[in-house]
C-alpha positions in Angstrom: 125.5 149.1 51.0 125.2 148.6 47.2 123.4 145.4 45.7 126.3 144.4 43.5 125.4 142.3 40.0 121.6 142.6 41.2 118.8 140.7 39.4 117.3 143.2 37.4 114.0 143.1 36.0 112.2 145.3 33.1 109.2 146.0 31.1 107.7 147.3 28.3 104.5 147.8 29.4 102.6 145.7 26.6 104.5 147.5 24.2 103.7 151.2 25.6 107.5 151.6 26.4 111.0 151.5 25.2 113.6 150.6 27.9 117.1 151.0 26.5 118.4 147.4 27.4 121.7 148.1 25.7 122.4 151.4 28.4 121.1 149.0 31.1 123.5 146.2 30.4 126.4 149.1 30.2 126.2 149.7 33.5 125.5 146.6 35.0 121.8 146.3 34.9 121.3 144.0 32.5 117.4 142.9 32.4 117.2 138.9 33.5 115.6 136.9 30.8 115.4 140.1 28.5 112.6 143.4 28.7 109.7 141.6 29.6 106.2 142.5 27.6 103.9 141.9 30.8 106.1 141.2 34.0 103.0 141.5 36.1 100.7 139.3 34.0 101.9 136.8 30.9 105.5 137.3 31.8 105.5 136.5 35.5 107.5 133.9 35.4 110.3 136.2 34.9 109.8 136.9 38.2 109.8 133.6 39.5 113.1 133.0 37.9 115.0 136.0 38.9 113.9 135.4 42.6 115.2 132.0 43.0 118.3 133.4 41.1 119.2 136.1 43.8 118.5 133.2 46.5 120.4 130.9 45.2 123.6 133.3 44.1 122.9 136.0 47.1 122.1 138.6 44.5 119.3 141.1 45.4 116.2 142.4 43.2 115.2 145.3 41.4 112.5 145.2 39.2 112.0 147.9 36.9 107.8 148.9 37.9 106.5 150.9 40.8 102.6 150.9 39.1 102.6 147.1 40.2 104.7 146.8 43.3 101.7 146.0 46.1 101.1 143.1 43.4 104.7 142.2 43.8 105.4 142.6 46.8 102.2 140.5 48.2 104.0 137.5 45.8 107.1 137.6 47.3 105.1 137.9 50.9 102.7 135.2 50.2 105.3 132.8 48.5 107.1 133.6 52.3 110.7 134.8 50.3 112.6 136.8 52.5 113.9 139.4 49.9 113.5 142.9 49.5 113.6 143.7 45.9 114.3 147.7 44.7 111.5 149.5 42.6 112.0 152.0 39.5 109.3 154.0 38.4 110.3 153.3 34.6 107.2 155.4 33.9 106.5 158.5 35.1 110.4 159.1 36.4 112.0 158.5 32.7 109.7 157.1 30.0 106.5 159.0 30.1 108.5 162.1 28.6 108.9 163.5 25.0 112.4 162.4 25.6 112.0 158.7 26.4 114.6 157.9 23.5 117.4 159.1 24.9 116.2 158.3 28.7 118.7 154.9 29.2 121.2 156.3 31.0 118.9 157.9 33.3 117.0 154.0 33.5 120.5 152.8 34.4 121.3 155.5 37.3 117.4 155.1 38.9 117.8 151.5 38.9 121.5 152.1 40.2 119.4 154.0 42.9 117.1 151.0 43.8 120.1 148.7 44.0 121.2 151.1 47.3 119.9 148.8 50.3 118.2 150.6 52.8 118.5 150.1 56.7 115.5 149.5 58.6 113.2 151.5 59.7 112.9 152.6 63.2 109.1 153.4 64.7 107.9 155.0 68.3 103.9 153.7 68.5 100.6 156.1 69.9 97.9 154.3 71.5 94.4 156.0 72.0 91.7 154.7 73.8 89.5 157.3 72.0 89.0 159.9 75.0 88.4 162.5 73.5 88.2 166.1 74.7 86.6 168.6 72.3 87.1 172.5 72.6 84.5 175.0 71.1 82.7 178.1 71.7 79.2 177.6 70.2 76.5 174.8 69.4 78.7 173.2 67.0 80.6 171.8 69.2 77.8 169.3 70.8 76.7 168.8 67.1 80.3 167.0 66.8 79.9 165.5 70.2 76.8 164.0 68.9 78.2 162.6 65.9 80.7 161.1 68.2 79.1 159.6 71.0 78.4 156.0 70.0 83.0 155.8 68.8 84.5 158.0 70.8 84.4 158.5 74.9 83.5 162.7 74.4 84.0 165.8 76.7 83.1 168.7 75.2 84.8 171.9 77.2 83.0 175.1 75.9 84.1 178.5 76.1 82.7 181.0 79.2 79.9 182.5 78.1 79.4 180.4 75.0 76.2 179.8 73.5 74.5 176.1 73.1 71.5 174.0 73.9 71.4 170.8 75.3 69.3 168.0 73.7 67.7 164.6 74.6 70.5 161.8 74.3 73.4 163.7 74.7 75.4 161.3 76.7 78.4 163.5 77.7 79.5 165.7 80.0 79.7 169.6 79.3 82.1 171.5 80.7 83.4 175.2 80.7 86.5 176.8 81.1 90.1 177.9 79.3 93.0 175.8 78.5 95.5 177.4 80.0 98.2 174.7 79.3 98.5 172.5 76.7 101.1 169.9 76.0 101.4 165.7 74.8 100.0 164.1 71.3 97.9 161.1 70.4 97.6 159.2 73.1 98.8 161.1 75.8 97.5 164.7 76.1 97.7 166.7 78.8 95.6 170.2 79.1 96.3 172.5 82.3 92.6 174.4 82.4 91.4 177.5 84.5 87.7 178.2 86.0 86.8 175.0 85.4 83.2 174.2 85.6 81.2 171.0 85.2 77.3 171.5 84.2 74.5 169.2 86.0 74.3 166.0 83.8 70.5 167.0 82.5 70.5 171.1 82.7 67.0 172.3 81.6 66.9 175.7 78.9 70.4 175.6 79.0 74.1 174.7 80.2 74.6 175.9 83.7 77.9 176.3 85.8 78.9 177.4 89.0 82.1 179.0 90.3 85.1 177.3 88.3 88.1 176.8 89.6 91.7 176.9 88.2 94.3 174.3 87.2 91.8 171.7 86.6 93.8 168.7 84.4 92.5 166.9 81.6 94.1 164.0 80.4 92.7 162.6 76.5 94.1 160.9 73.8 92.5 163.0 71.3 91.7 167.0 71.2 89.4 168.7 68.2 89.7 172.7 68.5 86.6 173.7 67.2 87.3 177.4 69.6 88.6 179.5 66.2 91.5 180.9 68.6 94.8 180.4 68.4 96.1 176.9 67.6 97.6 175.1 71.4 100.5 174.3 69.7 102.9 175.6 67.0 103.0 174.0 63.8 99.8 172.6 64.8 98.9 170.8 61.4 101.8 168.9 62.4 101.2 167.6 66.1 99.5 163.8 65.9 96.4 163.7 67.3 95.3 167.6 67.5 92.3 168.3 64.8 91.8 172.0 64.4 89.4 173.4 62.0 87.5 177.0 61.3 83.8 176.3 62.9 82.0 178.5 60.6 83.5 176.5 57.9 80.7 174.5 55.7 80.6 170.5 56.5 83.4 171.0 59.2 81.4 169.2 61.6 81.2 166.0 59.6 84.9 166.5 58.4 86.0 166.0 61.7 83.4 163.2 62.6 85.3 160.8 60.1 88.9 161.8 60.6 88.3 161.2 64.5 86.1 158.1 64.7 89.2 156.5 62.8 91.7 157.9 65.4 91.1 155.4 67.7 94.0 152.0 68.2 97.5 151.9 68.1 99.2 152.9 65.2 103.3 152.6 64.3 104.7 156.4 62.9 108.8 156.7 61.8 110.6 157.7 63.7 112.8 160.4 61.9 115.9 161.4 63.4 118.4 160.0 66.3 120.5 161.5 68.5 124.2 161.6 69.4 124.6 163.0 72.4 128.7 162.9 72.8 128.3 164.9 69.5 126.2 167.8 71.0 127.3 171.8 71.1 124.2 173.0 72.4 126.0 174.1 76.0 129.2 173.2 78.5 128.8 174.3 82.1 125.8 176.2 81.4 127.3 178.0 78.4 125.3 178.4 75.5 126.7 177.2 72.4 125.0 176.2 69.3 121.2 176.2 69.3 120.2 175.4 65.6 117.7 172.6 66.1 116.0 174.5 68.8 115.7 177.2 66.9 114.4 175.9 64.1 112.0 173.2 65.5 108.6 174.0 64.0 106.5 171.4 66.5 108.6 172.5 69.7 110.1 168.6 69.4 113.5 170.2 70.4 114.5 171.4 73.9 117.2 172.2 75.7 118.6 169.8 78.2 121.4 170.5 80.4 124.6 170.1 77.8 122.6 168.3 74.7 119.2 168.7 73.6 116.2 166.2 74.0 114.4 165.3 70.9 111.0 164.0 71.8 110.2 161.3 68.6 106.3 161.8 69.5 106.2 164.7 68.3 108.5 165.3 65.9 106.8 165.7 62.7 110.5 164.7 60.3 111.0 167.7 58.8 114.8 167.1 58.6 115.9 170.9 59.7 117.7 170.2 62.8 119.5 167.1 61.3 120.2 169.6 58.1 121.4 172.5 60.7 123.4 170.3 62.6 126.7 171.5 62.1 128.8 168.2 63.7 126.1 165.6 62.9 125.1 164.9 66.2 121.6 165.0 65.0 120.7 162.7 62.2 118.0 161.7 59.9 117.2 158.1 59.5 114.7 157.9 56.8 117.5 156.8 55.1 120.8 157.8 56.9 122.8 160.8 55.2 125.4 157.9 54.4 122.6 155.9 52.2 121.5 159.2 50.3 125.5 159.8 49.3 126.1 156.2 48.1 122.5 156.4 46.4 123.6 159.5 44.7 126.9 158.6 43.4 125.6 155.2 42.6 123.4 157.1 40.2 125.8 159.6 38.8 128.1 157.0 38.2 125.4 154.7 36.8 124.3 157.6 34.6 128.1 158.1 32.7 128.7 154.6 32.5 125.7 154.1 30.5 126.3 156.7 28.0 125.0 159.6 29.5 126.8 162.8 28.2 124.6 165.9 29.1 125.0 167.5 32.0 122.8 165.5 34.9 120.1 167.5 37.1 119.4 166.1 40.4 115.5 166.9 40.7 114.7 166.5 44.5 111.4 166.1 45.3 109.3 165.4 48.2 107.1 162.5 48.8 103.6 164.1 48.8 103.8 167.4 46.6 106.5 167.1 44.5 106.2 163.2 43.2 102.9 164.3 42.7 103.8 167.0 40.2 106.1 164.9 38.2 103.5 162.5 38.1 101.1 165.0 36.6 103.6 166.2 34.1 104.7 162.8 32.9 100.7 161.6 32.7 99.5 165.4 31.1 102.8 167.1 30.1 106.3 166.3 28.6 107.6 164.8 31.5 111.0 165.1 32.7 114.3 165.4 30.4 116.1 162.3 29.9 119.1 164.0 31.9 116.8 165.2 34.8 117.2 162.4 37.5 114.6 162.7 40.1 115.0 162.0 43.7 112.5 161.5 45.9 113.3 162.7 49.5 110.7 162.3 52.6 111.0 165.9 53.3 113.2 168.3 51.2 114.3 170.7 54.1 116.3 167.0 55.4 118.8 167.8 53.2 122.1 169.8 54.5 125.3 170.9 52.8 127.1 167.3 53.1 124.5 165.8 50.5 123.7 169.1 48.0 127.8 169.7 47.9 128.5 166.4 47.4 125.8 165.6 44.7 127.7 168.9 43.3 131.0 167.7 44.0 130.0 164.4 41.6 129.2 166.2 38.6 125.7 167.4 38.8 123.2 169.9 38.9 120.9 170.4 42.1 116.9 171.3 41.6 114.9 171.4 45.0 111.3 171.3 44.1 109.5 172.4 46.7 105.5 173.9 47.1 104.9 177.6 46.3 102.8 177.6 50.2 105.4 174.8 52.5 103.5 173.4 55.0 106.4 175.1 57.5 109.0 177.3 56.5 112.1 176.4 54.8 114.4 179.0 56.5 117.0 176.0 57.5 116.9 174.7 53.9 117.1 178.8 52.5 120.4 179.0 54.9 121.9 175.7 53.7 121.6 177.4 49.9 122.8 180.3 51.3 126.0 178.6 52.9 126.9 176.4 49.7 126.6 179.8 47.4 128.9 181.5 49.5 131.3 178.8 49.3 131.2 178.1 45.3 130.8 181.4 44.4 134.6 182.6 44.6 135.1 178.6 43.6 133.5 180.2 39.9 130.6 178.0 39.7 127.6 179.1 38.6 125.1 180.1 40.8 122.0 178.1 39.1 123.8 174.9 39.6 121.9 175.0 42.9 118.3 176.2 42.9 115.4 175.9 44.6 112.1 175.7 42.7 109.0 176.6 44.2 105.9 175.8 42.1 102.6 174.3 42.5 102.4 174.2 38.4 103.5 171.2 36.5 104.2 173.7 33.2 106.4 175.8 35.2 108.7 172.4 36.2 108.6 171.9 32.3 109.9 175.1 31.2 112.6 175.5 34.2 114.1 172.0 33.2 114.3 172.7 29.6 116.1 176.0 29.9 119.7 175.8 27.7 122.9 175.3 29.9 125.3 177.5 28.8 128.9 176.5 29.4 130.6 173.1 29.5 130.1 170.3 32.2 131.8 170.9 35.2 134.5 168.9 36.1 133.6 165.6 38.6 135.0 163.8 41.4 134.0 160.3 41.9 135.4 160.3 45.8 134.0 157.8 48.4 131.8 159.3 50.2 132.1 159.1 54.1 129.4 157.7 56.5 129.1 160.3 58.9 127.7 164.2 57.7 130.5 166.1 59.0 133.3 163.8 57.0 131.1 164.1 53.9 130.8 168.0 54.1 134.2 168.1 54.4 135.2 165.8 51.6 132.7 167.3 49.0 133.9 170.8 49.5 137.7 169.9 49.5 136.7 168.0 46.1 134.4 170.9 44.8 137.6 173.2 45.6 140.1 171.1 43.9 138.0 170.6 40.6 136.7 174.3 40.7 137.2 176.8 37.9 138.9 178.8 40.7 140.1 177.7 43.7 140.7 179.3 46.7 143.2 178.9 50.0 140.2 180.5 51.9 137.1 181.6 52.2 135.2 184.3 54.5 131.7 183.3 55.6 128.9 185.1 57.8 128.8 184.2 61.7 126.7 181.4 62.3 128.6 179.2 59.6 129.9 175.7 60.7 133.7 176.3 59.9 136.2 178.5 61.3 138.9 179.7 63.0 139.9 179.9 66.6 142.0 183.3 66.9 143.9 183.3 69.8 145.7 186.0 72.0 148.6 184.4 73.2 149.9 187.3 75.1 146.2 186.7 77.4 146.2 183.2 77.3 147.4 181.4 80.6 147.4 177.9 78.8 144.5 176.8 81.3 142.9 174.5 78.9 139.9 175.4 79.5 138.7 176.1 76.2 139.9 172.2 75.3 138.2 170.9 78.1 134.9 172.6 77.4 135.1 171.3 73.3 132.3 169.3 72.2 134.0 168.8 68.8 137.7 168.1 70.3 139.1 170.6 67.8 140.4 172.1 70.8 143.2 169.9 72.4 145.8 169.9 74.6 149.0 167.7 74.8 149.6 165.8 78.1 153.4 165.8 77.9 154.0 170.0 77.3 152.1 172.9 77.9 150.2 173.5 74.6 147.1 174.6 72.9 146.8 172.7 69.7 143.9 173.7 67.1 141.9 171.0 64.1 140.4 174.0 62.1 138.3 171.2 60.4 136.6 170.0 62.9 135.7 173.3 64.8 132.0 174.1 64.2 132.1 177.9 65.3 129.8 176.8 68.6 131.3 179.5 70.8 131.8 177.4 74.1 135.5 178.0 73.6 135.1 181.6 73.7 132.3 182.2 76.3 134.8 179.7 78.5 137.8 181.3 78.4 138.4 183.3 81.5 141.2 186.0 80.1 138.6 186.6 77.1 141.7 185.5 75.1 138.9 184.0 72.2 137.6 185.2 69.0 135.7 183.5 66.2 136.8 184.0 63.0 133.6 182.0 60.3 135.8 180.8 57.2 136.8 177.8 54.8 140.6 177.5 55.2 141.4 174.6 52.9 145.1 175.4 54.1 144.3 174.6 57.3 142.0 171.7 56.8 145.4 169.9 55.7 147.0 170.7 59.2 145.5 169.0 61.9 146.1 169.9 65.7 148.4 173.0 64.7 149.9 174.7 67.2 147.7 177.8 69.3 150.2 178.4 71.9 153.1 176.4 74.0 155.4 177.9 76.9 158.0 176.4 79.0 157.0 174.2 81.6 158.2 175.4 85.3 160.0 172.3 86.2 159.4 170.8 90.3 162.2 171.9 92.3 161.8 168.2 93.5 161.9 166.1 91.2 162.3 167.5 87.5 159.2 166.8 86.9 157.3 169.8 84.6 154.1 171.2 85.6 152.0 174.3 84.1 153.8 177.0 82.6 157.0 178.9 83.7 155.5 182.2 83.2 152.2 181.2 85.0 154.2 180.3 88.3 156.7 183.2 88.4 153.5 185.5 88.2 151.7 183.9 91.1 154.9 183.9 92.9 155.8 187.7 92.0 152.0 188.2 93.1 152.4 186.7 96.5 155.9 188.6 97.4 155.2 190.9 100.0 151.8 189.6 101.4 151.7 188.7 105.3 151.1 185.8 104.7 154.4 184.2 102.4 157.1 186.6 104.7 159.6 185.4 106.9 160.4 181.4 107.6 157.3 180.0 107.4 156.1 182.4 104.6 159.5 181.2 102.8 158.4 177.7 102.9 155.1 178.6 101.9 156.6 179.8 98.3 158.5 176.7 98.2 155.6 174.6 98.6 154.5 176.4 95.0 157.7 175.6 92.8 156.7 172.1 93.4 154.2 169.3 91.6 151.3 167.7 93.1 153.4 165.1 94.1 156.0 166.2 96.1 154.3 168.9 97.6 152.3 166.1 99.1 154.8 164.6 100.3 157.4 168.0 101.9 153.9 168.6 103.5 153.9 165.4 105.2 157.7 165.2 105.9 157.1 169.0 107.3 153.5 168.6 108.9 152.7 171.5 107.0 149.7 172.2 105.5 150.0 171.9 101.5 147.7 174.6 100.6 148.8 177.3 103.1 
């Protein structure tokens, strides 16, 4: 939700800075008690006074400094006030820049930003006991078992054949063998290992083992690869509690030493992304249908399971692609919900115009670790950002999906993705995301660099990119409301990019694999079975109870493919495409037929066409000739019902 009239607090930074209180105060944001000179030091008291303000009035708090806010937020802990205030980094995000006087509106849409409440944060916990298992091939190895041996409970497993030399006071236990197996994180590891071989406790020249055996089971909390093979896991940087290093590498040993003796405790991680499972198109009755997150998993968090996938939140490492990927939102991101990113984004653009901001907004979205830290370089060493460049800090930048980047497109702006020139895994979901939108506004006539992703490791380059001249006038902007839930805002941002674009268009193609289409149907094949709607993890498929009838939402078919791998005449096909036409008509007609009415009662029941065809199938056969076969027939031009109850009247058997 947004913090309307919140207490707003800001600085000047003992004169360093020039907040623009009069663009503030136009869009609601108003400093209390004026900018402040000092607000951590001689002007605290500000503080004080705005606090028991939004107590007293149920406003909330956003003060205008992120260099102070452990200092701030250790007050308001100490003093036991249960209020969460907002921060704005007033420095390096808008007045550290060469174009700090004209940088109010963008003060007034990041503080817009801070007044967007955040829901809490959900946490899965690891707990190590410190037994540790370390893998290696050579002496170095034991050197780090050594340097561990007094923290951490150590097993060293060595390599057949490998090469080391035991020493007085190694208190460990050497073993050999292959991990075969490997599986778990921090806490909870489990390693399947073949000829398995335990040396004597106090071998003499050298490690000796007899015959090993296979499928012996280690379970630690912590594994260091010190081997040089290939990593146990994928995405291996990524899985909590797995150290791998190069062993010939200089100082690895001691590397390691310190980042495992701290590795020992419980300790809380986010947990990134939730699951809803009545939203799922992975599979229906063992059909495959759409496997995006599993395929684009780097840490193997993902699996199939049965008709929905299993996300395991240990190790899931957040990067946001299978929440991005998800084409009916069944999987979403939580650090904050897509619903909080949309109302923090319009809250800024709308923040931004109100306060007099005329050139043509950039939303600069950056991640957390590599690209706050480049805008902090530039603003500290460089220009800084432009005063219409609104940064956006995001925990990971492949999180974000169509719904957000059409939307922030939809409002008015310009999208930048800043990401590293080497990821730390690959962006293929984000790439396909770009790909999607630019195949939808393309024929719409917008440009193609109003969405770009930057990859740069090179403050300068950011510089130069941002400042390049616009050419054309601003696009036009909707200021919709945007919907909760990703598939309604994916839908309501392109219908508004559509209706404001410099070209419209009734429809548009797109490549398989999109998350709109069609459902082409041959009616002259389809026997109205309803299969297909019963097998429809999105319900655009539906029947209707009181007819026979095949009715079709276009909008809310994601392209899965259960329909058509269901259908048992093969009457299915696919067609990928943005029909805004369609979008307007909800459950349209497929296919209908005449219900055969019971011979009983009136009553109608499948399809006229379907009956007469099993009856014209069954005239002739043994089995429905003469008086009993006669009856036989009858018994089908009846419903359930009453061909219960002729069989009872009869004592014949209903299913002869």
């Amino acid at each position: 939700m947004t913090r309307h009239s919140a207490c707003s607090l800001t600085c000047n930074c003992l004169g360093s800075l020039a907040p623009d209180e009069a663009a503030l105060s136009r869009a609601g944001f108003a400093p209390e008690g004026g900018v402040a000179t000092e607000l951590c030091g001689q002007d605290l008291n500000l503080l004080s006074d705005a606090v028991g303000l939004a107590l007293q009035e149920g406003r909330d708090l956003v003060i205008g400094c992120r260099r102070k806010e452990g200092l701030f937020r250790d007050l308001l802990a100490g003093s036991e006030i249960d209020l969460s205030p907002g921060f704005v980094d007033v420095h390096a995000h808008a007045l550290w820049s060469d174009e700090a006087a004209a940088a109010g509106p963008k003060l007034a849409a990041l503080h817009a930003k801070a007044a967007v409440e955040l829901p809490p944060v959900k946490t899965v916990t690891y707990e190590s006991q410190g037994v540790t298992l370390i893998l290696g091939r050579d002496e170095r190895a034991l050197d780090l078992a050594r340097a561990l041996q007094g923290q951490l409970d150590v097993t060293v497993l060595l390599q057949p054949r490998a090469e080391a030399l035991p020493r007085s006071g190694d208190a460990f236990p050497v073993a050999q063998g292959l991990v075969k197996k490997a599986e778990g994180w921090l806490g909870g590891f489990k390693l399947v290992i073949d000829a398995y071989a335990l040396s004597p406790p106090a071998p003499r020249s050298g490690y000796s083992f007899g015959e090993g055996r296979d499928g012996a089971v280690s379970n630690c909390d912590l594994v260091i690869d010190l081997t040089g093979a290939a990593p146990l896991f994928s995405a291996h940087d990524l899985r909590p509690g797995y150290l791998r290093d190069d062993p010939a590498r200089p100082g690895v040993v001691a590397e390691l030493a310190l980042k495992a003796a701290g590795m020992i405790g419980t300790f809380d991680k986010e947990r990134y992304v939730s699951l809803n499972p009545g939203l799922c198109a992975h599979s229906r009755n063992r059909l495959s249908g759409c496997s995006n997150c599993v395929d684009l998993c780097p840490t193997g968090a993902i699996t199939p399971g049965g008709d929905v996938v299993s996300i395991d939140p240990m190790i899931c490492a957040g990067c946001g692609q299978c929440a991005a990927a998800c084409p009916g939102g069944a999987i979403s991101y939580d650090l904050p919900p897509v619903g909080t990113v949309a109302q923090q984004l319009r809250a800024m653009l709308t923040a931004y115009e109100a306060a007099g901001g005329t050139r043509q907004p950039v939303l600069l979205f950056a991640d957390s670790k590599h690209g706050m830290a480049l805008i902090e370089l530039s603003a500290r060493l460089g220009r800084g950002l432009p005063a219409h460049v609104l940064p956006f800090e995001v925990n990971e930048l492949t999180r974000l999906g169509p719904d957000a980047l059409a939307a922030a497109l939809a409002w008015g702006a310009d999208v930048l993705l800043l990401a590293p020139e080497r990821p730390g895994h690959p962006l293929e979901g984000l790439e396909a995301t770009l790909g999607l939108i630019g195949d939808l506004t393309g024929p719409m006539g917008y440009a193609a660099d109003r969405l770009v992703l930057l990859q740069t490791d090179d403050p300068e380059v950011l510089e130069r990119h941002l400042r390049q001249p616009r050419s054309g006038p601003n696009p036009a902007a909707s200021r919709f409301l945007p919907p909760s839930d990703k598939r309604g805002l994916m839908l309501t941002a392109l219908t508004e990019l559509n209706r404001l674009a410099p070209a419209p268009q009734s429809r548009v193609p797109l490549a398989k694999g999109a998350p709109f289409g069609a459902v082409v149907l041959d009616t002259s094949a389809c026997t109205l079975c309803m299969a297909c709607a019963g097998a429809c993890p999105a319900g655009a498929l539906i029947d209707n109870p009181e007819s026979p009838m095949l009715r079709f939402t276009e909008s809310a078919c994601l392209q899965c493919g259960i329909c058509e791998a269901t259908c048992p005449e093969k009457a299915i096909t696919l067609t990928p495409q943005v029909d805004f036409t369609a979008w307007d008509q909800p459950k349209r007609v497929l296919h209908e037929e005449e219900p055969f009415c019971c011979t009983g009662c009136g009553t109608g029941f499948g399809t006229r066409s379907g009956i007469e065809r099993i009856m014209a199938k069954l005239e002739g056969h043994w089995m429905f000739t003469g008086a009993r076969g006669n009856t036989g027939i009858s018994m089908l031009t009846l419903c359930e019902d009453c061909r219960v109850k002729r069989a009872a009247e009869a004592g014949f058997e209903a299913h002869h």
